[in-house]
C-alpha positions in Angstrom: -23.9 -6.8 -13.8 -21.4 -7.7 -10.4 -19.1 -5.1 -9.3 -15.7 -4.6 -11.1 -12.8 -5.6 -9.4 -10.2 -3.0 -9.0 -7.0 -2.9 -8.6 -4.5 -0.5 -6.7 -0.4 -0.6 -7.7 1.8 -0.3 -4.8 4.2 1.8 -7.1 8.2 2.2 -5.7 8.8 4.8 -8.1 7.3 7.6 -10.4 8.0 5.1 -13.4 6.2 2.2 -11.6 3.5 4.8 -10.5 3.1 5.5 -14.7 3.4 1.9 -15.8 0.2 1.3 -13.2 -2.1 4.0 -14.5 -1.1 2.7 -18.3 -2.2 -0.9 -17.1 -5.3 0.5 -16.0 -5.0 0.7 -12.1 -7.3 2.6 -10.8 -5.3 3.7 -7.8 -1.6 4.1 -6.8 -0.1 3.8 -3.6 3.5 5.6 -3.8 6.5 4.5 -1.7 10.1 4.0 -1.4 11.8 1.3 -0.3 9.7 -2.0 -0.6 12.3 -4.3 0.7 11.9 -2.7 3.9 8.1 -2.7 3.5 7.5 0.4 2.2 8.0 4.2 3.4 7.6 7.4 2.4 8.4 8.6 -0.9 10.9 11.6 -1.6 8.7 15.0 -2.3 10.0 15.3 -5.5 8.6 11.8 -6.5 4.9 13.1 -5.4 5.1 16.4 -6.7 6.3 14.5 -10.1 3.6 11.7 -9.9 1.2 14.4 -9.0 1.5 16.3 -12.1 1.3 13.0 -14.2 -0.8 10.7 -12.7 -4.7 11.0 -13.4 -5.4 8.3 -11.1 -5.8 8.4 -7.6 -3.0 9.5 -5.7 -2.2 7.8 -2.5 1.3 8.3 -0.5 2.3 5.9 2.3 3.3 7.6 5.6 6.1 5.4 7.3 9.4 6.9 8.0 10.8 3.6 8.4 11.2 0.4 8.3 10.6 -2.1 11.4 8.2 -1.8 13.4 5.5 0.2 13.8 5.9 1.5 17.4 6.7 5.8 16.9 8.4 8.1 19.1 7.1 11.8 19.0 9.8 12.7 16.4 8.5 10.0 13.5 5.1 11.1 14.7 5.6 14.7 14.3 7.5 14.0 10.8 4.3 11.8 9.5 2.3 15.2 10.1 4.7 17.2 8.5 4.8 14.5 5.7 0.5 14.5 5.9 0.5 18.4 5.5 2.6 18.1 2.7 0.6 15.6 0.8 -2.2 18.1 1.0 -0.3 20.6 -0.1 0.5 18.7 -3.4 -2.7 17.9 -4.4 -2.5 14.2 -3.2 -5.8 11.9 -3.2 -5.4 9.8 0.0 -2.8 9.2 2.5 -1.8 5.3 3.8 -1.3 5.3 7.7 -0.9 3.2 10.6 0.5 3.5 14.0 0.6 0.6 16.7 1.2 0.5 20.8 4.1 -1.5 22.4 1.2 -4.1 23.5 -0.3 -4.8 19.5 -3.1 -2.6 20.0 -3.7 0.4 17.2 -2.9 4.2 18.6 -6.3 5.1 18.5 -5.5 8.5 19.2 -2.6 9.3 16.9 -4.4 7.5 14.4 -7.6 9.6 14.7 -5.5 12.8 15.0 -3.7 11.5 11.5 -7.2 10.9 9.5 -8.5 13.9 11.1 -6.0 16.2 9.4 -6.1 14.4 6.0 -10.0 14.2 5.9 -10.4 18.2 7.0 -8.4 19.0 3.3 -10.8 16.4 1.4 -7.9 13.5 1.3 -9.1 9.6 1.7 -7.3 7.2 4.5 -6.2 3.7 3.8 -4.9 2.0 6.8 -1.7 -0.2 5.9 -0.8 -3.5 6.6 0.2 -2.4 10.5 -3.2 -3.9 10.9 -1.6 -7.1 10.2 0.5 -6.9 12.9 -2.3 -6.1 15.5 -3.0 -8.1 18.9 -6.8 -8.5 18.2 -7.5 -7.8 13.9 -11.7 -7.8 14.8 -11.3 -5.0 17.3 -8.5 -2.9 15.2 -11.5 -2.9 12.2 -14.0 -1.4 14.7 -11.5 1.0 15.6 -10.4 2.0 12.5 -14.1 2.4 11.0 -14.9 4.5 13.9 -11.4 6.9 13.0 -12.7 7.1 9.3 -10.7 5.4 7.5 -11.9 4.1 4.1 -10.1 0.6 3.4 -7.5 -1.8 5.5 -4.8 -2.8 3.3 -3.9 -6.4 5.2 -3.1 -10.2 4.3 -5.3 -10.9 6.8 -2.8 -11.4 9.6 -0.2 -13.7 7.6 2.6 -13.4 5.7 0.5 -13.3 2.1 -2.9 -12.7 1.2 -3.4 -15.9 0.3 -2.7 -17.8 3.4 -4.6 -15.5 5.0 -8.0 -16.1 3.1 -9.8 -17.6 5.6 -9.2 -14.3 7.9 -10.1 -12.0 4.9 -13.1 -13.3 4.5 -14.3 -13.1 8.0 -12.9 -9.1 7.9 -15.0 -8.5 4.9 -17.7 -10.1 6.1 -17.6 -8.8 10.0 -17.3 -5.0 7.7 -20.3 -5.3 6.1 -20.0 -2.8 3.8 -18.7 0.1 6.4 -15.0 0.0 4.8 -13.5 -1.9 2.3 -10.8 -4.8 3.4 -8.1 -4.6 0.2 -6.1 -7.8 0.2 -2.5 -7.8 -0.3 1.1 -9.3 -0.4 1.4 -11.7 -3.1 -0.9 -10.6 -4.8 -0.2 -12.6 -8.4 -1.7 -13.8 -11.3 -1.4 -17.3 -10.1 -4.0 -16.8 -6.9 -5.5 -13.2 -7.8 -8.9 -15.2 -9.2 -9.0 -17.8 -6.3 -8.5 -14.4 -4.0 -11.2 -12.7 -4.8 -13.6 -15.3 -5.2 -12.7 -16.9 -2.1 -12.9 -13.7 -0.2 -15.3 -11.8 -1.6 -12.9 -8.6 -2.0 -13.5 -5.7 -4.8 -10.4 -4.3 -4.9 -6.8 -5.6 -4.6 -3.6 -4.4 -4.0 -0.3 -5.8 -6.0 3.2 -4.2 -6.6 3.0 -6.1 -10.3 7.4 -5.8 -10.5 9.0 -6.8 -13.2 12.8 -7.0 -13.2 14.4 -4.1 -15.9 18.4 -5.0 -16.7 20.6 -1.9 -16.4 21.9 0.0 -19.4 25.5 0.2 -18.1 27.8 -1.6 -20.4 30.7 -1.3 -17.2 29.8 -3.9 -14.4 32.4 -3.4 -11.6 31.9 -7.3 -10.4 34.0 -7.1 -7.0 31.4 -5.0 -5.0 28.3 -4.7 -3.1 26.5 -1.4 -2.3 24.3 -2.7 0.3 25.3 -5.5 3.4 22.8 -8.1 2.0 23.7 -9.5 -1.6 21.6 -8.1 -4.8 21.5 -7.6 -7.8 23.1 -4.0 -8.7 22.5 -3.7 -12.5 18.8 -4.2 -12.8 16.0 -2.2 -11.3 12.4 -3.5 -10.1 9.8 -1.6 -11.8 5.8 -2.0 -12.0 4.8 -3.6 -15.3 2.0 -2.9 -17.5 1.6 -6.1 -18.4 1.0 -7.5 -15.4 -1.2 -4.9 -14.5 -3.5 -5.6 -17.6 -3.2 -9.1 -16.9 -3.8 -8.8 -12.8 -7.1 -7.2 -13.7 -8.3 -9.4 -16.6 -8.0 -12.5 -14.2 -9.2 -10.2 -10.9 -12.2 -10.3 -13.2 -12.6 -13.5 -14.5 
């Protein structure tokens, strides 16, 4: 019988988070913030997804958006942020932290995975990979730190234009670590996607648009500087989530 494809929910909330593990997820990665790419979550949303989640647990480490160049500060707050994901009873961590000239910071890195891996935690390394100088010798690199998957697009803006890369990653990984595709991820290209690739896992935020309950809509403001939509919500759906693994399956 081939391998089950699994799928891990890049969840923005606690409610997303519970919407993935109904749908049958198999892994969560929680964050805040996904229009900025993702960063940490608040602790109350991991001390609350801890004590409901029976899936894996992971929490993404980024205490920002932008780039993913960090002074000694952010560094010293993504180990504070580490520590307290132990604390909690977390199942993994999601790093990744790049020089000025593309290359991965080995050593904060290794000094990252170190900590989480002492307490029994798992390391995914994020999509900072996709914005490496040289992809084939970050993977060496991050096998050799201990890591235990690459969340990436392979190096482009989706996972599906990046294919072609995937596939080489998987391959040139033989086995050592697992290379997660994601961004994108849909039910329109998550068949071709793993087919094409070879992956057994993928990663998808599966949103769904919720409309607000407020019956008042003040019409004549923003509350960010870029135009949105104020009275809705994105949230994981369960749905999708079925669906996204039916067809990762097909």
């Amino acid at each position: 019988m081939s391998q089950l494809i699994s799928l891990e929910v890049c969840a923005n909330s606690v409610t997303s988070a519970l919407a993935a593990q109904d749908g049958g997820a198999v892994r969560v990665e929680l964050c805040e913030n996904l229009k900025d790419g993702g960063t940490t979550p608040s602790h109350g949303s991991i001390l609350m997804a801890r004590s409901l989640l029976h899936i894996k647990l992971y929490v993404l480490i980024r205490p920002r958006g932008g780039d993913f160049l960090y002074n000694d500060m952010e560094y010293k707050l993504m180990m504070a942020d580490i520590r307290y994901c132990i604390d909690a009873g977390c199942d993994g961590v999601v790093i990744g932290i790049l020089k000025e000239d593309g290359n991965i910071d080995v050593e904060r890195c290794t000094e990252m995975v170190r900590l989480a891996r002492q307490w029994g935690l798992g390391v995914t390394f994020h999509r900072a990979f996709d914005m490496c100088v040289d992809q084939h010798k970050a993977l060496e690199q991050i096998i050799e730190m201990g890591c235990e998957r690459i969340l990436t697009s392979g190096g482009k803006s989706t996972a599906i234009e990046g294919a072609s890369n995937l596939n080489r990653l998987i391959e040139q990984a033989a086995g050592r670590l697992s290379i997660m595709p994601g961004s994108g991820v849909s039910e329109a290209n998550v068949a071709d996607l793993v087919h094409f690739t070879g992956a057994t896992e993928v990663h998808s935020s599966a949103r769904i648009k919720i409309p607000s309950k407020m019956k008042y809509h003040n019409e004549h403001i923003m509350m960010s500087a870029e135009a949105g939509d104020e009275y809705s919500i994105d949230v994981t759906g369960v749905e999708r989530v079925k669906e996204l693994i039916r067809l990762a399956n097909s």
